[in-house]
PDB file of N, CA, C and O in Angstrom:
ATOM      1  N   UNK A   1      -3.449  32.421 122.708  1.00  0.00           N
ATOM      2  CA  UNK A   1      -3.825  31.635 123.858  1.00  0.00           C
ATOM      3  C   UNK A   1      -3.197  32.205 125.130  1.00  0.00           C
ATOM      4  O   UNK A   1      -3.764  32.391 126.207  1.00  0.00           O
ATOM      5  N   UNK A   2      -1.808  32.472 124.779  1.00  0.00           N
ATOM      6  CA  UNK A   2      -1.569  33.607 126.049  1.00  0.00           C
ATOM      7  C   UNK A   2      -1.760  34.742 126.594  1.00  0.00           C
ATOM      8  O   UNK A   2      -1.312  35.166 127.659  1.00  0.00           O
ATOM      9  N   UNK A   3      -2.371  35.186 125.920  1.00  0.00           N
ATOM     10  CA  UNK A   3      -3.287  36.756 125.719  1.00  0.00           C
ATOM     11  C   UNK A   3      -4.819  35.925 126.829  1.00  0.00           C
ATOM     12  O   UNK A   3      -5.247  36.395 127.883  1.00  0.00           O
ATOM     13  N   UNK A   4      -5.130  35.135 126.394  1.00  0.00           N
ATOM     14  CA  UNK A   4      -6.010  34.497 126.770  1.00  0.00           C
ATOM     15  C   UNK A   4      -6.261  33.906 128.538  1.00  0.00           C
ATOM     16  O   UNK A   4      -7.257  34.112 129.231  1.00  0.00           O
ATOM     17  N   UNK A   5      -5.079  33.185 128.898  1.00  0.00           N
ATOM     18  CA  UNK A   5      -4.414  32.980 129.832  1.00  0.00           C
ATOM     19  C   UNK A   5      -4.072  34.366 130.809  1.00  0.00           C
ATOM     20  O   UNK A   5      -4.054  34.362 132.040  1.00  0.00           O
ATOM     21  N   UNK A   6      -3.896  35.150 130.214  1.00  0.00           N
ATOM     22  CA  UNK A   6      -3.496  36.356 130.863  1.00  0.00           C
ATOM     23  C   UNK A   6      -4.430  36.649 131.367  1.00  0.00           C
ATOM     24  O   UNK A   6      -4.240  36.695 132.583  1.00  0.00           O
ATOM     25  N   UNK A   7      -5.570  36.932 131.051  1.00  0.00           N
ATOM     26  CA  UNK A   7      -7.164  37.523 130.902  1.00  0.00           C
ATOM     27  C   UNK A   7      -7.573  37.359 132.619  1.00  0.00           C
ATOM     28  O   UNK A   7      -7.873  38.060 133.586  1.00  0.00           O
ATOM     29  N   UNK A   8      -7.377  36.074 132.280  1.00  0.00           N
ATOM     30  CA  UNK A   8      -8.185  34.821 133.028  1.00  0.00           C
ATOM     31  C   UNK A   8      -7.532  35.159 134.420  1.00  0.00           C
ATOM     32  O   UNK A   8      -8.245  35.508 135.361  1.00  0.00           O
ATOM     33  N   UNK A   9      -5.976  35.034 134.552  1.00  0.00           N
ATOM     34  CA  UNK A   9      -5.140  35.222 135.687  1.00  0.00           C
ATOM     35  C   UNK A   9      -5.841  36.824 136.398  1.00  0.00           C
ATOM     36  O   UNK A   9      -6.347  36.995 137.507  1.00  0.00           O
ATOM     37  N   UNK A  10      -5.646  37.720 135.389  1.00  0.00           N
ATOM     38  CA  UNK A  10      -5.947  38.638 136.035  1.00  0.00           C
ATOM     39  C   UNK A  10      -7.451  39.261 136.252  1.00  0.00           C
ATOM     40  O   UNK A  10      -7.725  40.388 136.664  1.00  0.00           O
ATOM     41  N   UNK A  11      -8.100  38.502 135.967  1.00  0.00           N
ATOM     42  CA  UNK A  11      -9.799  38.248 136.653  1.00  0.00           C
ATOM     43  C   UNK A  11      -9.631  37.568 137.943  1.00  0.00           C
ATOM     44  O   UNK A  11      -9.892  38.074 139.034  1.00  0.00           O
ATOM     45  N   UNK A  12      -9.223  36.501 137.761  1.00  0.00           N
ATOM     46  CA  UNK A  12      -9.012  36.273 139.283  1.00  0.00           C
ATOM     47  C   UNK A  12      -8.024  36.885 140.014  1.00  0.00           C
ATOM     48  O   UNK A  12      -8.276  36.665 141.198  1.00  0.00           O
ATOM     49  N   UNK A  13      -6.973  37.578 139.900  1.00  0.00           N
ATOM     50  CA  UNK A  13      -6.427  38.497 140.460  1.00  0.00           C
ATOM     51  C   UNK A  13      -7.825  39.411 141.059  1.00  0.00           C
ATOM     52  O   UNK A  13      -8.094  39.620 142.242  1.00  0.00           O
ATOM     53  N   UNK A  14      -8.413  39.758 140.131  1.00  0.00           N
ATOM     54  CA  UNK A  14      -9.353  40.897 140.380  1.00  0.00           C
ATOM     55  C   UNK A  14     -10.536  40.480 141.478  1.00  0.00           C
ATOM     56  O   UNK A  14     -11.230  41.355 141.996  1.00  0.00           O
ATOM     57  N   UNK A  15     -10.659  39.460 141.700  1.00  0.00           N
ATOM     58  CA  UNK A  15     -11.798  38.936 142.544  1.00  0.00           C
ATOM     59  C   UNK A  15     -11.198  38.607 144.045  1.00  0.00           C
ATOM     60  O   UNK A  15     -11.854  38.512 145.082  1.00  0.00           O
ATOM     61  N   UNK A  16      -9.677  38.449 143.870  1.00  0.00           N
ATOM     62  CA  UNK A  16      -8.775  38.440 145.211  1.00  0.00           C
ATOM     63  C   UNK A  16      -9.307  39.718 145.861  1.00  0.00           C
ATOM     64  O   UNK A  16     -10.154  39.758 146.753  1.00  0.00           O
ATOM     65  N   UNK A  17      -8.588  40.932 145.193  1.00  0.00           N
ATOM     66  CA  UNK A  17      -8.470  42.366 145.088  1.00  0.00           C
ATOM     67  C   UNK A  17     -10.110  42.681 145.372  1.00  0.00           C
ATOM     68  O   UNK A  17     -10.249  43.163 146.496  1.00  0.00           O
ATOM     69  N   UNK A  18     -10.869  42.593 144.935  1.00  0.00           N
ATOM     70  CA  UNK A  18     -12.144  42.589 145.905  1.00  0.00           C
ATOM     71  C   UNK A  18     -12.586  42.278 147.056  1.00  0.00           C
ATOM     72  O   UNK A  18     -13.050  43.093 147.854  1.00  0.00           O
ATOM     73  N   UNK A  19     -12.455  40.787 147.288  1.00  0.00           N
ATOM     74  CA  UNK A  19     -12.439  40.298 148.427  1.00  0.00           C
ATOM     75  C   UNK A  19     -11.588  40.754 149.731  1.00  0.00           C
ATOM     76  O   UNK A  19     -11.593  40.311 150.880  1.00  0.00           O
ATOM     77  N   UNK A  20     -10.963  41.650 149.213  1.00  0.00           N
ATOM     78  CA  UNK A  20      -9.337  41.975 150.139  1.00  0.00           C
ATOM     79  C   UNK A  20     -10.392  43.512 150.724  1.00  0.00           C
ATOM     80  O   UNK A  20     -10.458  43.957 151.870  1.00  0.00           O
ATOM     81  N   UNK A  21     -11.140  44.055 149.396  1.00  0.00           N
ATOM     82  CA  UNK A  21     -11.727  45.649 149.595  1.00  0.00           C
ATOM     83  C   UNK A  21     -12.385  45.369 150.383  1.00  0.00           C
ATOM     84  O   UNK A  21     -12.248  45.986 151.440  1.00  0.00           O
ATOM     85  N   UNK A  22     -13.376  44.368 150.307  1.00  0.00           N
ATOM     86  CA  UNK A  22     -14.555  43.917 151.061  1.00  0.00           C
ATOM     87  C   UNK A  22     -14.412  44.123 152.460  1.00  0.00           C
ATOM     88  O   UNK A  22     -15.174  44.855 153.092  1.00  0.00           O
ATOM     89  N   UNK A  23     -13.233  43.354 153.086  1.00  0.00           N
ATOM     90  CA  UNK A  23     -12.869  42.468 154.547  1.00  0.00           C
ATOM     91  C   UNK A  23     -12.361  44.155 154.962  1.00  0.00           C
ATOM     92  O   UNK A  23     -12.590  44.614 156.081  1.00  0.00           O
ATOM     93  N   UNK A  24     -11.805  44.782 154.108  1.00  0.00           N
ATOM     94  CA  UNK A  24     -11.296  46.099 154.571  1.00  0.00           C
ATOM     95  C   UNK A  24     -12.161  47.348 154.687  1.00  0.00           C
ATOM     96  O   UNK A  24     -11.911  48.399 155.277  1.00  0.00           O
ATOM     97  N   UNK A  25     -13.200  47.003 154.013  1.00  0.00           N
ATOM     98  CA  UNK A  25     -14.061  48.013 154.051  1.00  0.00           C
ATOM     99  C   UNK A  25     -15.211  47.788 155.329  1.00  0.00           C
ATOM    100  O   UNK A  25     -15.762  48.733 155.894  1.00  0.00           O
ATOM    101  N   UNK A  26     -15.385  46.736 155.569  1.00  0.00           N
ATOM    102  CA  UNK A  26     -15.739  46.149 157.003  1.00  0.00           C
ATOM    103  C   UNK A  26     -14.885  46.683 158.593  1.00  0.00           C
ATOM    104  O   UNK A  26     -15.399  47.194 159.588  1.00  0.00           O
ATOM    105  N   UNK A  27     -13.779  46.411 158.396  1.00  0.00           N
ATOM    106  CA  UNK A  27     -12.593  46.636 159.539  1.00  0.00           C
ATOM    107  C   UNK A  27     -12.599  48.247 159.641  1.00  0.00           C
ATOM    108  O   UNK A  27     -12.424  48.969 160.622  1.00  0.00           O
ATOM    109  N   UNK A  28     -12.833  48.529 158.430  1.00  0.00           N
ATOM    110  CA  UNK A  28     -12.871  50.473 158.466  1.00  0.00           C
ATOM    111  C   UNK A  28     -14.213  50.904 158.824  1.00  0.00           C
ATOM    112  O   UNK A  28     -14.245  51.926 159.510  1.00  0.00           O
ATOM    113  N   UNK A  29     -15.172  50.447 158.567  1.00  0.00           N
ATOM    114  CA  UNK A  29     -16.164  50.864 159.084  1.00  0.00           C
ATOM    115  C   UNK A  29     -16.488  50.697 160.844  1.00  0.00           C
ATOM    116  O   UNK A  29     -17.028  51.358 161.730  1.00  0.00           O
ATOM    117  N   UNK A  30     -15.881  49.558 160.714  1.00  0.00           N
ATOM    118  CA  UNK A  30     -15.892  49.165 162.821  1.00  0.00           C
ATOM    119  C   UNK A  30     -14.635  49.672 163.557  1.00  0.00           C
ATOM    120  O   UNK A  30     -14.412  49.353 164.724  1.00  0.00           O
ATOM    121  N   UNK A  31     -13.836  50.456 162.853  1.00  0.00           N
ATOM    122  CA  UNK A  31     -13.018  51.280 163.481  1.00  0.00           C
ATOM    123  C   UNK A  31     -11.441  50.661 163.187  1.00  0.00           C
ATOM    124  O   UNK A  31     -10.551  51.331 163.712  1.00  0.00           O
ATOM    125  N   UNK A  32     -11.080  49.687 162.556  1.00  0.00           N
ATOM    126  CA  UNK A  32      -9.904  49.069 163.000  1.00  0.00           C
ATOM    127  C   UNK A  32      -8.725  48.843 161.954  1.00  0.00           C
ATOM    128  O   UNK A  32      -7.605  48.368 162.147  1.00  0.00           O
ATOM    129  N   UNK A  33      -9.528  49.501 160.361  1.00  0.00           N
ATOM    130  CA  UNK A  33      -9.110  48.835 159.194  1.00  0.00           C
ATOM    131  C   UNK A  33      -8.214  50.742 158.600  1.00  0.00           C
ATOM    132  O   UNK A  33      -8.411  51.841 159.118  1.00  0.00           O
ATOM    133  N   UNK A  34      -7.802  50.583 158.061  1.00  0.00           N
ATOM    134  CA  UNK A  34      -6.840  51.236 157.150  1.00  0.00           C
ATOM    135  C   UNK A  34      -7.319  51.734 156.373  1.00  0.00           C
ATOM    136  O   UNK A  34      -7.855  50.872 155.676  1.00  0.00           O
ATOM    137  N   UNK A  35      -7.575  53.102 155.826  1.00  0.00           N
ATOM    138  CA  UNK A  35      -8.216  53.685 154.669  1.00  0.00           C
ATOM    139  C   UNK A  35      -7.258  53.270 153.627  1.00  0.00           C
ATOM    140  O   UNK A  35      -7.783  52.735 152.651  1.00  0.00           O
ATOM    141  N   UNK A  36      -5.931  53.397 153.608  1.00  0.00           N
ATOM    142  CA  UNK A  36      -5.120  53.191 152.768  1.00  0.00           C
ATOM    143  C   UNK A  36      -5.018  52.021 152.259  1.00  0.00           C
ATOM    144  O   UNK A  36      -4.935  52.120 151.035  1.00  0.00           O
ATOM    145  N   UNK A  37      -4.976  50.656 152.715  1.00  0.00           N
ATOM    146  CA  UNK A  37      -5.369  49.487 152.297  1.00  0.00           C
ATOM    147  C   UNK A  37      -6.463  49.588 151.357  1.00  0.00           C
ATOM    148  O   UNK A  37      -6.288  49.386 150.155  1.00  0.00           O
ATOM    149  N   UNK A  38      -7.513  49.873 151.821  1.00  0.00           N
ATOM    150  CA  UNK A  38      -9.217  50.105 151.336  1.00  0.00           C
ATOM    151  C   UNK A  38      -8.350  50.820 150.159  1.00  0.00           C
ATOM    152  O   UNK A  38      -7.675  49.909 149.680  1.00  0.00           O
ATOM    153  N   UNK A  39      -8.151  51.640 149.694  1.00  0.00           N
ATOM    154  CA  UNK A  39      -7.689  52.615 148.743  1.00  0.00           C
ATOM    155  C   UNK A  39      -6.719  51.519 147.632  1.00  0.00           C
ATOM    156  O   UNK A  39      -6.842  51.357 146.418  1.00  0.00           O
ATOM    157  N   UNK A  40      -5.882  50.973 148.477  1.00  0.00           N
ATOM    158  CA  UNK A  40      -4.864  50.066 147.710  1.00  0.00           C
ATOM    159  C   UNK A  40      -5.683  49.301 147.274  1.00  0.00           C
ATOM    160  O   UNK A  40      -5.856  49.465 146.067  1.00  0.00           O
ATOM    161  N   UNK A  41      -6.485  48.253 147.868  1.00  0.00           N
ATOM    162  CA  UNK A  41      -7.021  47.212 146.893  1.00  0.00           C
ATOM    163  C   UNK A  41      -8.290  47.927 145.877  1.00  0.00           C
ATOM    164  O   UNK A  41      -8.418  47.562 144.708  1.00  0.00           O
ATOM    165  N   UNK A  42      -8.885  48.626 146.292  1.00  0.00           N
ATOM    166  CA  UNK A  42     -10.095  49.421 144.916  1.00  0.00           C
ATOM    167  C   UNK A  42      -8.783  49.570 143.685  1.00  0.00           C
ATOM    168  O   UNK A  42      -8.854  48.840 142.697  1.00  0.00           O
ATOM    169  N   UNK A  43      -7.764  50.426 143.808  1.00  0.00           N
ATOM    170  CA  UNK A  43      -7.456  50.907 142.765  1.00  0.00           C
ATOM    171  C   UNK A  43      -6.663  49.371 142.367  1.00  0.00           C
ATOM    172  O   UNK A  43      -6.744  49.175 141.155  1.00  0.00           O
ATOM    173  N   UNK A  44      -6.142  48.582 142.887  1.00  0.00           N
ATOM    174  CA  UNK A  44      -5.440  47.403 142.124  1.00  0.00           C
ATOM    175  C   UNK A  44      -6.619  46.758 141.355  1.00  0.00           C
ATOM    176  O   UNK A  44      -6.406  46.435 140.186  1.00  0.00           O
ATOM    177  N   UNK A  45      -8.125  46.487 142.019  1.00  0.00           N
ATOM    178  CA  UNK A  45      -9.057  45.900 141.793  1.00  0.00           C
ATOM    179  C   UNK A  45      -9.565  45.959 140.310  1.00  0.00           C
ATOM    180  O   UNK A  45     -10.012  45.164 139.484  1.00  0.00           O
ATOM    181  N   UNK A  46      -9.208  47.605 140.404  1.00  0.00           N
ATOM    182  CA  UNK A  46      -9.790  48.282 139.020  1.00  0.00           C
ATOM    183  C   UNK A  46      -8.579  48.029 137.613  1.00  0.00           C
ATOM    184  O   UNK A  46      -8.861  47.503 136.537  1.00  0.00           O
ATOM    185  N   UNK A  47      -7.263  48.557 138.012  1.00  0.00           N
ATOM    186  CA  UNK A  47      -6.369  47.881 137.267  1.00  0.00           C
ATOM    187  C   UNK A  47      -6.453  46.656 136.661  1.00  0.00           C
ATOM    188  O   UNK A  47      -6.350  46.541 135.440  1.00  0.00           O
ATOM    189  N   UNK A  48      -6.703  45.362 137.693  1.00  0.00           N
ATOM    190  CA  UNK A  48      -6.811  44.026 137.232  1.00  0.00           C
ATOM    191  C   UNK A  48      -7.992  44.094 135.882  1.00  0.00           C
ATOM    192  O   UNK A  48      -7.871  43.790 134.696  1.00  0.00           O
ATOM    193  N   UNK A  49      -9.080  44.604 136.627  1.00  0.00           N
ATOM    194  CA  UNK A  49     -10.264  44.368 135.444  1.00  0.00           C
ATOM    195  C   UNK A  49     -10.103  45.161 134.368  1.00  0.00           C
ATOM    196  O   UNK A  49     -10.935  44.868 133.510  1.00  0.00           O
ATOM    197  N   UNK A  50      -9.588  45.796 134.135  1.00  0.00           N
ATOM    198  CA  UNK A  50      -9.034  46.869 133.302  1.00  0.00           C
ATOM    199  C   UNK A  50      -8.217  46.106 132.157  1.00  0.00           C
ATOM    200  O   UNK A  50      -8.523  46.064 130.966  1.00  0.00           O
ATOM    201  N   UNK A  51      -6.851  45.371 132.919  1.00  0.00           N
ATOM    202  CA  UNK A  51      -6.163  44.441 132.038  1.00  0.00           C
ATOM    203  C   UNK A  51      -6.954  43.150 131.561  1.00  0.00           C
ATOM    204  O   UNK A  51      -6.962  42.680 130.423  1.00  0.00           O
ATOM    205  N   UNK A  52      -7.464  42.790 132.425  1.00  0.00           N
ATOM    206  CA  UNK A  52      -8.209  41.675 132.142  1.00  0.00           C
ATOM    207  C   UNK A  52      -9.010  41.682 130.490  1.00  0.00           C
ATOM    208  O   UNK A  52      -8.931  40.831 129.604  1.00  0.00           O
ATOM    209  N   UNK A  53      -9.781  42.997 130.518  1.00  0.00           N
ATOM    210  CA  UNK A  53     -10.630  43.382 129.478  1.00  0.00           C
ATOM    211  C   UNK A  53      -9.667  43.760 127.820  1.00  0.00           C
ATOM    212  O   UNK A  53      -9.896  43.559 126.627  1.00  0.00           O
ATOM    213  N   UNK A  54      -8.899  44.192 128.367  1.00  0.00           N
ATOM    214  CA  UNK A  54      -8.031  44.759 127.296  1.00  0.00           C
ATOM    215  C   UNK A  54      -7.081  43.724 126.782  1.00  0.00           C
ATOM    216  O   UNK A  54      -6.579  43.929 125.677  1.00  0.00           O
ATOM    217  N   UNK A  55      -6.613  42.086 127.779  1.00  0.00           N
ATOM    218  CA  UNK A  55      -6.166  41.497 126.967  1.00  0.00           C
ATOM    219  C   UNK A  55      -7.324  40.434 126.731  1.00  0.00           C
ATOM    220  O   UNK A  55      -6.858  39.535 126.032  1.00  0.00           O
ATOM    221  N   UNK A  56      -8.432  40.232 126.994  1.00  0.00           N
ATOM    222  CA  UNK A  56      -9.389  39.639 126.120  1.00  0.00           C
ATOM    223  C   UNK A  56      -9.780  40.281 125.059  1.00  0.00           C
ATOM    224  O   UNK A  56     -10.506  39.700 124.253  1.00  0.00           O
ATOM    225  N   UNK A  57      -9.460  41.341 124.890  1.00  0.00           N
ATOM    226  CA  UNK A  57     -10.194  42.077 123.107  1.00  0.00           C
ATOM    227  C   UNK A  57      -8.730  41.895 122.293  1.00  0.00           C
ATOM    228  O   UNK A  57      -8.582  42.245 121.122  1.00  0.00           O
ATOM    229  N   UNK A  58      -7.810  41.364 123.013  1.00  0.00           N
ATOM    230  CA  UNK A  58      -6.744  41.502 122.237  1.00  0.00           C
ATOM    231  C   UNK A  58      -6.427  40.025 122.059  1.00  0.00           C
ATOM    232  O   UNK A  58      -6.022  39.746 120.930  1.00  0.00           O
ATOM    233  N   UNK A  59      -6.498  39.256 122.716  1.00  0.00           N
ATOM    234  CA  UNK A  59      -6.432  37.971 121.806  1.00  0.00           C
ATOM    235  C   UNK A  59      -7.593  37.832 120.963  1.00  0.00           C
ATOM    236  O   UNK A  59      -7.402  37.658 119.759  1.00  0.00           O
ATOM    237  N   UNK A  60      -9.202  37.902 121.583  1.00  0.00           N
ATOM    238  CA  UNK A  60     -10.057  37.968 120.244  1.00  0.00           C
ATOM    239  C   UNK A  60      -9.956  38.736 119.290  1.00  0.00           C
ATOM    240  O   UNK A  60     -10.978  38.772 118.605  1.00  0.00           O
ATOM    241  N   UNK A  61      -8.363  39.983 118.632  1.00  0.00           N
ATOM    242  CA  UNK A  61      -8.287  40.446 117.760  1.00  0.00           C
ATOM    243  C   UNK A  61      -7.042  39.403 117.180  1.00  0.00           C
ATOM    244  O   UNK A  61      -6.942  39.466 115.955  1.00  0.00           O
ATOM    245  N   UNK A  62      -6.097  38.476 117.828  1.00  0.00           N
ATOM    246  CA  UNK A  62      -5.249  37.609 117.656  1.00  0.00           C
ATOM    247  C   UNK A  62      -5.824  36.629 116.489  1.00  0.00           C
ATOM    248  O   UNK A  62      -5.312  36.304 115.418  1.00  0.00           O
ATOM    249  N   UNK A  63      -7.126  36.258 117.103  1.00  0.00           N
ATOM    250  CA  UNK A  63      -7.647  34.586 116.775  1.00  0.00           C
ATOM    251  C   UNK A  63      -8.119  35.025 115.350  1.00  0.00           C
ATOM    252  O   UNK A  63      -8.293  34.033 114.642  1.00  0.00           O
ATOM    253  N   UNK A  64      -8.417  36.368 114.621  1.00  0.00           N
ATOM    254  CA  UNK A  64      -9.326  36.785 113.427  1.00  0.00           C
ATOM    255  C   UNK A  64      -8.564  36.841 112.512  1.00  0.00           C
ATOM    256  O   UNK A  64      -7.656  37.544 112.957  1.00  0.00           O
ATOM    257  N   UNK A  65      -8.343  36.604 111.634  1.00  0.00           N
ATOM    258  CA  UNK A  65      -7.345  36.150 110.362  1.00  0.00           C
ATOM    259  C   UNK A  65      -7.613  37.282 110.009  1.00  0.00           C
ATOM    260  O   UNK A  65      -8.773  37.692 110.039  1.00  0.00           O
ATOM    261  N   UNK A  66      -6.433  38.145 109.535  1.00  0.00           N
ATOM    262  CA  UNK A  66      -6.892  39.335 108.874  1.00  0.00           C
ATOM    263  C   UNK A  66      -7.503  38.861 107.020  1.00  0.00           C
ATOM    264  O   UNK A  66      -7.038  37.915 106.383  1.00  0.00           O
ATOM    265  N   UNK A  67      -8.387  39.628 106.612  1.00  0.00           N
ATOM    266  CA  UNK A  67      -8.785  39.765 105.557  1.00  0.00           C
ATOM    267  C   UNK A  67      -7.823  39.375 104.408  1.00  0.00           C
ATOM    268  O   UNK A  67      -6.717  39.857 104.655  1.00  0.00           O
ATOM    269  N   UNK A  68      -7.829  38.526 102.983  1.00  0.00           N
ATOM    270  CA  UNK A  68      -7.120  38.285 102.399  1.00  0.00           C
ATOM    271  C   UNK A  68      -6.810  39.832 101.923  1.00  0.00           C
ATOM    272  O   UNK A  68      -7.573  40.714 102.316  1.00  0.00           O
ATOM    273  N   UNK A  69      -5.636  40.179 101.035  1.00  0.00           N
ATOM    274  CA  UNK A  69      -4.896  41.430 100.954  1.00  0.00           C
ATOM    275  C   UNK A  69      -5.383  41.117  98.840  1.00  0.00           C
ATOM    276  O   UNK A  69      -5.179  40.174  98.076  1.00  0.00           O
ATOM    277  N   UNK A  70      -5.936  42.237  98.710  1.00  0.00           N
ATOM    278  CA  UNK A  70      -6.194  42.398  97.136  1.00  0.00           C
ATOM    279  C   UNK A  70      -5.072  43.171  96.536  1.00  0.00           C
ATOM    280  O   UNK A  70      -4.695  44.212  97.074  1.00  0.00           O
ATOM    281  N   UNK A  71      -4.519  42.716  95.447  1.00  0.00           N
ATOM    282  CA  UNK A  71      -3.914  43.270  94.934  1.00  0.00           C
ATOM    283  C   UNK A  71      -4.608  44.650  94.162  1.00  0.00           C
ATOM    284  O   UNK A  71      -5.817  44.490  93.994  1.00  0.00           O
ATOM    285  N   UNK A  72      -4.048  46.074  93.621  1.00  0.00           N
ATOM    286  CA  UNK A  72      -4.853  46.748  92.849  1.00  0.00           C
ATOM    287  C   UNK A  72      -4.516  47.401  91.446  1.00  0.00           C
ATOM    288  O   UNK A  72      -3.740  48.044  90.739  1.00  0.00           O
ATOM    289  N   UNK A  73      -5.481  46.858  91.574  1.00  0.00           N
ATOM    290  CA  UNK A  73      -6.150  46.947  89.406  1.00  0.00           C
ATOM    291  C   UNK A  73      -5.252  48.378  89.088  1.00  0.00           C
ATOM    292  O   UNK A  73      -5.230  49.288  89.918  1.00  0.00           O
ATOM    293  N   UNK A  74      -4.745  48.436  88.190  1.00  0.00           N
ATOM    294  CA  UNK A  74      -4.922  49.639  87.316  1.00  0.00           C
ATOM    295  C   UNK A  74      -5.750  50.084  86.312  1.00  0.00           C
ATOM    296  O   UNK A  74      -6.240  49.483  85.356  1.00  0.00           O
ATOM    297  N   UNK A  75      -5.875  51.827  86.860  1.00  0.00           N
ATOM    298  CA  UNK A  75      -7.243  52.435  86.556  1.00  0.00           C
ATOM    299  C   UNK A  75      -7.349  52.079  85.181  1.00  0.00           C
ATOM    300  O   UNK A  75      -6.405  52.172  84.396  1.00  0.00           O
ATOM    301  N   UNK A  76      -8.541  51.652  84.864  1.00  0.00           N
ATOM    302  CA  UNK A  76      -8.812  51.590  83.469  1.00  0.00           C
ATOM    303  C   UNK A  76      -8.821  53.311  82.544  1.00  0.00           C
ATOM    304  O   UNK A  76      -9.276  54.395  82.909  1.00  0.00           O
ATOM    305  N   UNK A  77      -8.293  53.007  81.597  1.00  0.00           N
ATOM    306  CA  UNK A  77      -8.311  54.070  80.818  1.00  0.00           C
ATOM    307  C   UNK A  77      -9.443  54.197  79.382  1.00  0.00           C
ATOM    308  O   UNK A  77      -9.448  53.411  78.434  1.00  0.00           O
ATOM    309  N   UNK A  78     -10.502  55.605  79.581  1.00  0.00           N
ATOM    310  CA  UNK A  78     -11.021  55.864  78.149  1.00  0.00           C
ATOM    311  C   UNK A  78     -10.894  55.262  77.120  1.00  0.00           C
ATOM    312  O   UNK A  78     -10.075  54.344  77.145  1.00  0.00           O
ATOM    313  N   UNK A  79     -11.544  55.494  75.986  1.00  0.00           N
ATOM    314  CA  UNK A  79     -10.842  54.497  74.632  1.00  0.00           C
ATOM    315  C   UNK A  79     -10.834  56.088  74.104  1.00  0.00           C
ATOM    316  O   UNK A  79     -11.234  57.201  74.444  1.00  0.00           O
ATOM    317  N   UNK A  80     -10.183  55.487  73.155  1.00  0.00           N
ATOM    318  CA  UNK A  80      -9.394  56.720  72.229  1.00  0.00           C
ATOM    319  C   UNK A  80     -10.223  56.647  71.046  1.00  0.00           C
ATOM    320  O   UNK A  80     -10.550  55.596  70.496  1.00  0.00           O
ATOM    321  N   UNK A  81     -10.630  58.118  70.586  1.00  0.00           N
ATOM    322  CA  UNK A  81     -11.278  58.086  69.247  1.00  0.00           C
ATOM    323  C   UNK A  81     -10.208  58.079  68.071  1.00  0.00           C
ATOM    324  O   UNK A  81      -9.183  58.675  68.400  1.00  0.00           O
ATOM    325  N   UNK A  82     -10.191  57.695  67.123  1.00  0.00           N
ATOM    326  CA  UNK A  82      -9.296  58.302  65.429  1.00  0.00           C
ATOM    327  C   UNK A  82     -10.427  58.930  65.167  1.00  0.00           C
ATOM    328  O   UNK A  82     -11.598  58.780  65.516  1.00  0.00           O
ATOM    329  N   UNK A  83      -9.904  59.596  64.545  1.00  0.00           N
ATOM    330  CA  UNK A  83     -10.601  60.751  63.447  1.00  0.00           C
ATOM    331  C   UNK A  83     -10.131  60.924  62.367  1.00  0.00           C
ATOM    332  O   UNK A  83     -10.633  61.744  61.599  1.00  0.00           O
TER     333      UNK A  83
END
């Protein structure tokens, strides 16, 4: 569930981090905005969704009960002829 929680935080992290590219990619185009900002929030943007994805496959690998565990047989052996 905290794997889960995590996900979530950093999706919306990630939609901040957009919104931040957006307003900056505006201000840079009309002369006034920071390439480096613009630069800072893409690459945080991408990070966030990045984590985001990787701890949602990882709690949905949390929640899956692993497979019961078989114990194993010993190999059966030939039968033996008398003669």
């Amino acid at each position: 569930m905290r794997l889960l929680l995590g996900a979530v935080a950093a999706l919306l992290a990630w939609g901040a981090l957009v919104a931040l590219a957006i307003a900056e990619g505006r201000q840079v185009r009309a002369g006034d905005g920071s390439w480096a900002l613009l630069t800072l929030w893409g690459v945080g943007a991408a990070a966030c969704l990045y984590a985001a994805v990787a701890l949602a496959l990882r709690s949905r690998d949390e929640e899956t009960p692993p497979p019961p565990r078989q114990t194993p047989r010993p190999p059966r052996q030939a039968p033996r002829h008398r003669g």
